[in-house]
Structures are given as C-alpha cells and as structure tokens.
C-alpha positions as CSV (number, residue, x, y, z in Angstrom):
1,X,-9.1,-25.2,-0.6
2,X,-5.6,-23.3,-0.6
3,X,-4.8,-19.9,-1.0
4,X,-2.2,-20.9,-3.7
5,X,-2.7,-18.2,-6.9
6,X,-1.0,-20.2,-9.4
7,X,-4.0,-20.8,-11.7
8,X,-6.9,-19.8,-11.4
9,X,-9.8,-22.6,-11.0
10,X,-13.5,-23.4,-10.2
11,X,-12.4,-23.2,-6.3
12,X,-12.0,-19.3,-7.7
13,X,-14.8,-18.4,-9.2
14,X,-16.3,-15.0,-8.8
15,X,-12.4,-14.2,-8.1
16,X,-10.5,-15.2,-10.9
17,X,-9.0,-11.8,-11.9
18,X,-8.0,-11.4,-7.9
19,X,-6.7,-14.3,-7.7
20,X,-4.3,-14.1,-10.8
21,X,-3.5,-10.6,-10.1
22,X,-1.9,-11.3,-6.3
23,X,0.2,-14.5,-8.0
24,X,1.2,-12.3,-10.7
25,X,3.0,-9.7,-8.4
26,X,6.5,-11.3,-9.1
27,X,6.4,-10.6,-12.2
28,X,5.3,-7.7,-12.2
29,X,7.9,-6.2,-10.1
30,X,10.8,-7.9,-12.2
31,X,8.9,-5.9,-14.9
32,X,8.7,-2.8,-13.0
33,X,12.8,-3.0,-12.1
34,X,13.4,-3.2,-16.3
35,X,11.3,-0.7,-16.8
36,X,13.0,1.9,-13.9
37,X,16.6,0.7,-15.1
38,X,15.9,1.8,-18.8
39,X,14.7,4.9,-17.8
40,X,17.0,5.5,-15.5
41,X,18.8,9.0,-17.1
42,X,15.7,10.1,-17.6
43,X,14.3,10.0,-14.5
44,X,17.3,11.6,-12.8
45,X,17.2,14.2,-15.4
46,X,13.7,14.8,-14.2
47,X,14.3,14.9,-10.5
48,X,17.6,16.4,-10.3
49,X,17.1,19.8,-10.3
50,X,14.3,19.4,-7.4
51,X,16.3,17.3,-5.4
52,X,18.9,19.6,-5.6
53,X,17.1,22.3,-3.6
54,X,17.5,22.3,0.0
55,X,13.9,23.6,0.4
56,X,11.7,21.0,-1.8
57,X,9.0,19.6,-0.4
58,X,8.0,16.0,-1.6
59,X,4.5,15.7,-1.1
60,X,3.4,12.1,-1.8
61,X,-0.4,11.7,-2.4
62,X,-3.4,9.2,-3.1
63,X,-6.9,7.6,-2.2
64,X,-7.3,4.7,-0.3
65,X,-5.0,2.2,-1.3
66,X,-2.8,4.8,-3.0
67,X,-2.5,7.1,-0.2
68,X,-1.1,4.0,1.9
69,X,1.6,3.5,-0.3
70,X,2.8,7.2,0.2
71,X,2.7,6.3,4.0
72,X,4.8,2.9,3.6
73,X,7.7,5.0,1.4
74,X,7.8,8.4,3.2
75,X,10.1,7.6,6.2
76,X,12.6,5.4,4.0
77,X,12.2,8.2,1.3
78,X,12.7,11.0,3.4
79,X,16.0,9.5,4.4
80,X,17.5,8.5,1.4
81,X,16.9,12.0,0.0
82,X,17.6,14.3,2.9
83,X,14.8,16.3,2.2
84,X,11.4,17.0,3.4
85,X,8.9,14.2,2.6
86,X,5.3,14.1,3.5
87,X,2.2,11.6,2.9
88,X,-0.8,13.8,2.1
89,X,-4.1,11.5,0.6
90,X,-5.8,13.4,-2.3
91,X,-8.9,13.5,-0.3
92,X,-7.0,15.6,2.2
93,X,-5.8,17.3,-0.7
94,X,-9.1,18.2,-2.4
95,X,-10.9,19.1,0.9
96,X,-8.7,20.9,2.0
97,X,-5.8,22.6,0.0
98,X,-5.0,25.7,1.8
99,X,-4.2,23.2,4.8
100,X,-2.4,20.7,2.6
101,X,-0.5,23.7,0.7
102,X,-0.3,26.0,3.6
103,X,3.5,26.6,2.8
104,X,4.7,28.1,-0.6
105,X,7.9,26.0,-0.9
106,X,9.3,24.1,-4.1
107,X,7.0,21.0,-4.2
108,X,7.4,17.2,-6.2
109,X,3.9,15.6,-5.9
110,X,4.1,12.4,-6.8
111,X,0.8,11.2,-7.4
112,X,0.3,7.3,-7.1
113,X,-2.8,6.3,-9.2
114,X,-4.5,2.4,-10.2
115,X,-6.2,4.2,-13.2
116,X,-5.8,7.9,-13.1
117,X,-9.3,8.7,-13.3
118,X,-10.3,9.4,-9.9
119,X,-11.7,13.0,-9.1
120,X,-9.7,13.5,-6.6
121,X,-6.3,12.4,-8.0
122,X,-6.6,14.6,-11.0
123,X,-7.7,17.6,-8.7
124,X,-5.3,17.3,-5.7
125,X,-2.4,17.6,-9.1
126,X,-4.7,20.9,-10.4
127,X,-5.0,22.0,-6.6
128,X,-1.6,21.9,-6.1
129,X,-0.5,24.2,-9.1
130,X,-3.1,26.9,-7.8
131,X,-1.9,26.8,-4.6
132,X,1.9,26.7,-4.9
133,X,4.4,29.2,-7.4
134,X,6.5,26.2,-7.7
135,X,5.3,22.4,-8.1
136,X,6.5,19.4,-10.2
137,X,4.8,16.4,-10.3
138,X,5.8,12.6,-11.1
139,X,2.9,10.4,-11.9
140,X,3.3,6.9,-10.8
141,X,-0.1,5.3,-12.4
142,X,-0.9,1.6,-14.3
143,X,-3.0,3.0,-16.8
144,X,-1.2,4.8,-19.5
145,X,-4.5,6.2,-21.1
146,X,-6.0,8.0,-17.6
147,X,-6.3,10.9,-17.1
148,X,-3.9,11.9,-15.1
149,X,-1.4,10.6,-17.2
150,X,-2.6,11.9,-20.1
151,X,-2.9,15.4,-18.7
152,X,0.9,15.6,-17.2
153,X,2.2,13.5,-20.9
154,X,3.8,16.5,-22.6
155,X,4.1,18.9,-19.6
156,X,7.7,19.7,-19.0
157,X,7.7,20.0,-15.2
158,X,5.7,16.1,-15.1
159,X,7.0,13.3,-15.6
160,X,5.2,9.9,-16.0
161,X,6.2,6.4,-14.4
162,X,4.0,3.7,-16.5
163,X,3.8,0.6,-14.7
164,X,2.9,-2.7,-16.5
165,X,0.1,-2.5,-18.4
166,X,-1.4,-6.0,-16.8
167,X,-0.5,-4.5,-13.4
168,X,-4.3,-2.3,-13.8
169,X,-5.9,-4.2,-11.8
170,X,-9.2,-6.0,-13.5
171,X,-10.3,-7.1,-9.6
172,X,-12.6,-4.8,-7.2
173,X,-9.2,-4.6,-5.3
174,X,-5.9,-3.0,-5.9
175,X,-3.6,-5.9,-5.3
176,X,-0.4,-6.0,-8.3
177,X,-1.2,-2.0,-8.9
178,X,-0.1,-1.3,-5.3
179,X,3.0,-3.1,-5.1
180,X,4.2,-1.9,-8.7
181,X,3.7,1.5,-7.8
182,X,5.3,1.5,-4.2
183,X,8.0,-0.7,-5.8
184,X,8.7,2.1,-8.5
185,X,9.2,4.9,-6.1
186,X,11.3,3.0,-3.8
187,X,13.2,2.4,-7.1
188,X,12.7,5.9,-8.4
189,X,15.2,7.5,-5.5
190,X,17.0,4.7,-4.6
191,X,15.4,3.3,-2.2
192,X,15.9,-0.6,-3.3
193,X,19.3,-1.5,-4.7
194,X,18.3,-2.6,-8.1
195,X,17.8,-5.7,-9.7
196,X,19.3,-8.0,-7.0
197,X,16.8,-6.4,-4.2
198,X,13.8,-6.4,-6.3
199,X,14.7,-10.3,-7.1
200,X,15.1,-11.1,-3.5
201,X,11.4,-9.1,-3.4
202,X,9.9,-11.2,-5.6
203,X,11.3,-14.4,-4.5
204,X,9.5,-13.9,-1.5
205,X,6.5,-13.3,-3.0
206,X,6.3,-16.3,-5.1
207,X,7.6,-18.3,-1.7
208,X,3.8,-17.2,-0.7
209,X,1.4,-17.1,-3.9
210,X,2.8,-20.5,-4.2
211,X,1.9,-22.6,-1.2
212,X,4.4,-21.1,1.4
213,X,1.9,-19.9,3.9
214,X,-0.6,-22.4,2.9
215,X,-1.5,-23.9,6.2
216,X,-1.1,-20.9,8.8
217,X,-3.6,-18.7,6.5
218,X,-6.1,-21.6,6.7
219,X,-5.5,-22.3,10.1
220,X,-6.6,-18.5,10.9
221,X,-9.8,-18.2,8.4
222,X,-10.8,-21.5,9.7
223,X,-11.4,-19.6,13.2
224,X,-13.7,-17.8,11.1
225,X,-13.1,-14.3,13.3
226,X,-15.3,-11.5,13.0
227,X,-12.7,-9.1,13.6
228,X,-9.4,-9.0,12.7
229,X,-6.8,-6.1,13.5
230,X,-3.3,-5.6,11.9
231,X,-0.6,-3.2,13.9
232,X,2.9,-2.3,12.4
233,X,5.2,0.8,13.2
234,X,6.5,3.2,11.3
235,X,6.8,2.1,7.4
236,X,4.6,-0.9,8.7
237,X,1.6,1.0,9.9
238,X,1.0,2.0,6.2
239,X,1.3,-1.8,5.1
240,X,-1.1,-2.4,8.2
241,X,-3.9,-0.1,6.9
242,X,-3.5,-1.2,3.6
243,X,-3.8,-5.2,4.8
244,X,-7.3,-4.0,6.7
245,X,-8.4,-2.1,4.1
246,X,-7.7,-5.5,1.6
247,X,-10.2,-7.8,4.4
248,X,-12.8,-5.1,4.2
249,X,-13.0,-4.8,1.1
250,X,-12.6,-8.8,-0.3
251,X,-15.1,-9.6,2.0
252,X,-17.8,-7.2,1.4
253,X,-17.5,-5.7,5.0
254,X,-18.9,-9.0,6.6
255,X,-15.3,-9.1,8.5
256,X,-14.3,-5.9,10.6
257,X,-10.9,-4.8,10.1
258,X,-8.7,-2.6,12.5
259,X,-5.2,-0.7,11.7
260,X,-3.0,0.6,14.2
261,X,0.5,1.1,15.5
262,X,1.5,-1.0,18.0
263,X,2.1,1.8,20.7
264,X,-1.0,3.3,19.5
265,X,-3.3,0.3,19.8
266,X,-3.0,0.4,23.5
267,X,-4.6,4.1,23.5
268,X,-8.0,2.9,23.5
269,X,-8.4,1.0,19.7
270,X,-7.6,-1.9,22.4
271,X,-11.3,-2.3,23.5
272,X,-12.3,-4.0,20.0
273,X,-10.6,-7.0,20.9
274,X,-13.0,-10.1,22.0
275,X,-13.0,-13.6,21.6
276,X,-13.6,-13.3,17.6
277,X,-10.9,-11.2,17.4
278,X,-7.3,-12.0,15.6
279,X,-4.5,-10.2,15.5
280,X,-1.7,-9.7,13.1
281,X,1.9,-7.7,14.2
282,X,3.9,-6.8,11.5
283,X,6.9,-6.9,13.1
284,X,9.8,-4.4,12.2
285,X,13.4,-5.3,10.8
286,X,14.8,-2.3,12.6
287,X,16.2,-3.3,16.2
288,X,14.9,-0.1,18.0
289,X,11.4,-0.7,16.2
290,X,11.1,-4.1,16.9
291,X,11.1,-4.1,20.6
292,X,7.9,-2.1,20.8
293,X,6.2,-4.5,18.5
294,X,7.6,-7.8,20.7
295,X,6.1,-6.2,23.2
296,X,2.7,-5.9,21.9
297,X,2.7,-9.2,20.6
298,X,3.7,-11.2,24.2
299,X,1.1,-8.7,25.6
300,X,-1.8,-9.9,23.1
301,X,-0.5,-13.4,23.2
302,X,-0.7,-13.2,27.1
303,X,-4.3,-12.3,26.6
304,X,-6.1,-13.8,23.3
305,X,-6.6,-17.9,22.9
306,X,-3.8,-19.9,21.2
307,X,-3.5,-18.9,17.4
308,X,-5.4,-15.7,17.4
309,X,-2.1,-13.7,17.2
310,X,-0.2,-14.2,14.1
311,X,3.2,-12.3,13.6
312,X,4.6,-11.7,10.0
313,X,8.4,-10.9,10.1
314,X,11.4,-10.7,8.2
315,X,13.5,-12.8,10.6
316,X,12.4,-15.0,13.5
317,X,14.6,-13.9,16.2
318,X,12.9,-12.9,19.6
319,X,9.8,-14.5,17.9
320,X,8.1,-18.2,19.0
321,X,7.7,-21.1,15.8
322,X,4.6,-21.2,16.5
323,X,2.4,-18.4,15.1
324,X,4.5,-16.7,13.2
325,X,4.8,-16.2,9.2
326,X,8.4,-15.5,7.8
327,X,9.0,-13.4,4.5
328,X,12.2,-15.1,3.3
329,X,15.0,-13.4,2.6
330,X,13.5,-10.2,3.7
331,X,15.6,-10.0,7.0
332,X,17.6,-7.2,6.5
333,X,14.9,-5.4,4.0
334,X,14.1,-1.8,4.9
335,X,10.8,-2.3,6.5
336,X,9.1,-0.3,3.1
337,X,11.2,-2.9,0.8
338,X,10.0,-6.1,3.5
339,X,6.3,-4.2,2.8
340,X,6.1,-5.3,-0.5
341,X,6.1,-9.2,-0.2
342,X,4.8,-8.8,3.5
343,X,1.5,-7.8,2.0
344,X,0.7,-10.9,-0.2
345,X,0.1,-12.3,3.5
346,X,-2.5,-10.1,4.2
347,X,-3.9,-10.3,-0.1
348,X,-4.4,-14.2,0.3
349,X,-5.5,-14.2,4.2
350,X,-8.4,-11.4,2.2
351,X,-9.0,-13.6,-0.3
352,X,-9.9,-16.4,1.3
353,X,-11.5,-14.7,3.7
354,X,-14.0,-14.2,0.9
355,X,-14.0,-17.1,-0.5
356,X,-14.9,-19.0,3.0
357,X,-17.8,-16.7,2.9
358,X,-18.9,-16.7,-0.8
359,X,-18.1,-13.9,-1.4
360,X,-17.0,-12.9,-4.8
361,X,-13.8,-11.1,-4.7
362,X,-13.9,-9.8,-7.8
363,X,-16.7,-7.6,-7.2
364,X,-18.0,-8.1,-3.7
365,X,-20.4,-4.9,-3.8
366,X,-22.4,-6.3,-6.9
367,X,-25.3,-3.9,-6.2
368,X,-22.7,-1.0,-6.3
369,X,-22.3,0.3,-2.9
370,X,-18.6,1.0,-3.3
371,X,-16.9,1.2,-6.5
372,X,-13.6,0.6,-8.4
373,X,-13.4,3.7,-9.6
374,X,-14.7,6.4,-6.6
375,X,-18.2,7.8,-7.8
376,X,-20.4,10.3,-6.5
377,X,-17.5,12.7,-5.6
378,X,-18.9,16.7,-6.6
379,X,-15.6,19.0,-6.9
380,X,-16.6,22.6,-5.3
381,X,-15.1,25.4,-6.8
382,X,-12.1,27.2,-4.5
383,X,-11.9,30.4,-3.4
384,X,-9.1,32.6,-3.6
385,X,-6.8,32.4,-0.9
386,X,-7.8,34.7,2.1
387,X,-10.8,35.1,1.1
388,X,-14.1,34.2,3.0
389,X,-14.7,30.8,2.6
390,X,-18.0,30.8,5.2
C-alpha cells in the first residue's frame, strides 16, 4: 500500500475524504494565492492603519490545530512587520482573558478557524473586545457560513479572509484547512513573495502526495513504533506539535506522539525514548538554527537503532542520504514557508499510520470521544475586571 493521495481507492476506505484532502493541498494553496492577490487593496486598506501604530499588538489565536499555525507564523510575522506579535490559543484566551489581555494596547487578533463554530473561537474574539478599548480582528476561517465569520461580515473594524470553500475539511482531521490558513497569513503581510513562492510551495507538496516519499514513510510505519516524537526549533516547533497532534489523532491514540524543541527535548521529555520509539527532526533552513538541530539528530542517531531517526529538511547539507526526507525546492524557504509542504510528511506518515492499524481516518473516534467540532465546552460568565473572581 503507498501513501500516494492521488485518488482515492478501496486501499482507503474509512479515509477517503483524508486522503483526498492532504493530495488536494496544492491546489488549494494556488487557490489561496488568487484569492490574497485579488484582494490585495483591500486587505492593506484593512491593516494599514494598525500596522501603522508603533504600539499594536498582533495577537494570533486558535484551538488545537489552529493555535499551531499562530505558533509556526509568529517569529516570521513579527519580523516582517516590526511589531509586536504573539501566539495566544483561544483556550488560553477563554480561560483566562485578564492574563491573555493583561495590557490595554491597540490589538489585531487574527483568529484562524476550520469552521468557525467552536466556543472558544467565537468567545476568545468577544473576550477580546471586553477586555481591550482598542481591538481589530482579521478572521482567517474555511467556512464562509460559521459563525465567526458571519458575526465579524459587516463589522468595520473585521475583516474576513475566506479560504477555499473545499479547503473545510470533510475528515476528523484538519489537513488542507491548516495549510490554507497559515499560507494566507504568511501571504496576508508579506510573508511569502507571491505567486512564484507559493508555486515553489506547492510543487513540493505534490513532489510528496504523489509518490515522492513513498518508500521512507513505509519503511518507518513498517517498524510499527509505539511512539513517535517530532522536534523542530523555532517556526518548526509549531509544525512539530501540529505533526504529533496529526499521529494522535489519525490513529485514534493507539500511537503516542511527542512534540518538542530540539534543546528542549533534552530537559527531561528525553526519558520517553525506548526501543519503539522514532524520531523525526525537522531540521531548520536558518544556519544558526540548524546547528542545534544537527546536533540533536547525531546525538539520537548515536543512540536509537538504524532508521528510527528520520530528518525532514529543506536542503541536505550537514545531513547523511540515508534517513533523511528532502522538501524540494524549499532550501532557502523561511522555516514558516518550508512548514507548509514539510507537513504533508508528517499528514501521510499519520495516515498510514492508521491505515496499518485499521483505523479509519476519517473518523477514528466513531463512538465520539473526541470530536470535529469541540463539544462539551460551558462558557462561564466574566467578571468585571478587579473584581473578586474567588
């Protein structure tokens, strides 16, 4: 069986909607440059006047999947703006506002959201206008009709990104609605140079949804490990909880995953490794970056049998043949850009992680344990500021 997403077949079943959604990803970002490049004036209209304050605050928020995006873009953003630029998760949001809020400075949420719907996305937006005098807020969501975009549609300080329609994921797991979103806001200040970058993106991609990685990914699901940590610095550490997050979920929790830097991992998240374990390093395009996560990899390669350390990298220099997974064309990427294909790795090593295991990936909690949608979340009411909150 090969991880190739080209059509979907009876080697997919159960996983049909996952599988067409990670080989659709190309597209979809082709799609998602047309649509940033005719709203272009727009959108600069839009975020003009905040930019232009010294003082603004870009707070970038989500659940889960979503929040990881804001963690892959802030560094790059935070840069190419000059201002201040922080990745805050909508549960942090909702639990705690006073602490997410605690200054009363110009804000831009931008809010990345699959569907819109989720309690917390819609109240870490109404959170933030209680909390703060001034706050804008760009919605980056794939579904035009949820909530959150309907809410922010005519409000003059919003303004709504609207990703593909087909990028609203049908599968358990946000695969094509991740990358079209973190795409966007790389796009949405300037992040990736236009249409030539975003076709060098999605060249890559297609280089793996079409057979490129075919026989390294088998080769690791065929060691069939129990657990299976991903490390990455930087921009990469979001792109490495986001990858962990993809196993857990595609295979119904029967395969443990791990995210960490690769400094960090040493600092005790080192005593899950074992004999079952593999390891992925996503290594950095930036030279100063990149030595800490060589290092980390000749350490774990030292250390763990013969093919239990993968590294996935832009380039191959300082890097063996053997065991590692080139993004082509990504080698002088900014490591959020080199995110965006770099993923698809860890999408198909998920996916047939599941499928090895019968697992459906298209809904691999079929008695509803975890949901597409978050359920079961009560919103509390907030008191005032100052007040007693015991």
């Amino acid at each position: 069986m090969t991880t190739t997403t080209d059509t979907p077949t009876s080697r997919h079943e159960g996983a049909e909607h996952t599988v067409a959604e990670i080989g659709q990803q190309p597209r979809m970002w082709r799609e998602v440059g047309r649509i940033l490049a005719d709203g272009r004036k727009e959108l600069d209209d839009f975020l003009a006047p905040f930019l232009a304050r010294e003082d603004l605050r870009i707070v970038l928020t989500g659940a889960g999947t979503s929040a990881y995006a804001g963690r892959i873009v802030r560094g790059v953003l935070a840069r190419r703006t000059g201002r201040r630029v922080d990745a805050v998760a909508t549960t942090d949001i909702v639990s705690d506002p006073y602490g997410s809020f605690s200054e009363d400075v110009p804000t831009l949420l931008v809010s990345f959201a699959r569907s819109g719907d989720s309690p917390e996305s819609v109240a870490a937006a109404e959170l933030a206008g209680r909390c703060l005098s001034r706050v804008g807020h760009l919605i980056i969501t794939c579904n035009s009709e949820g909530r959150l975009a309907r809410e922010h549609a005519a409000d003059p300080g919003a303004h709504v990104l609207r990703m593909p329609a087909a990028s609203n994921d049908r599968g358990f797991a946000m695969t094509s609605s991740f990358t079209s979103m973190v795409l966007a806001s790389l796009l949405a200040f300037g992040a990736v140079d236009g249409e030539a970058e975003v076709e060098t993106l999605a060249k890559a991609a297609e280089h793996l949804t079409t057979g490129g990685l075919d026989e390294g990914i088998e080769a690791l699901v065929a060691r069939r490990p129990e657990r299976l940590v991903y490390l990455g610095s930087g921009a990469l550490k979001g792109l490495a909880e986001e990858s962990a997050l993809k196993l857990l979920e595609l295979t119904g929790g029967a395969v443990v995953a791990l995210a960490e830097s690769s400094l960090g991992f040493r600092h005790g998240p080192k005593a899950v490794l074992d004999d079952r374990t593999a390891v992925l390093v996503y290594v950095s395009n930036d030279p100063y970056t990149r030595a800490y996560d060589l290092d980390i990899l000749a350490e774990l390669r030292a250390g763990l049998p013969q093919g239990a350390v993968i590294a996935v990298a832009g380039r191959p220099d300082g890097l063996p043949e053997d065991g590692t997974w080139i993004v082509p064309g990504t080698g002088d990427a900014e490591d959020a850009a080199l995110a965006l294909p770099a993923v698809v790795c860890a999408q198909l090593l998920a996916l047939r992680s599941s499928l090895a295991r019968g697992i459906p990936s298209d809904n691999p909690f079929p008695s509803g344990e975890v949901n597409r949608v978050v359920q079961g979340v009560t919103l509390h009411p907030l008191p005032e500021r100052g007040t007693d909150r015991a």
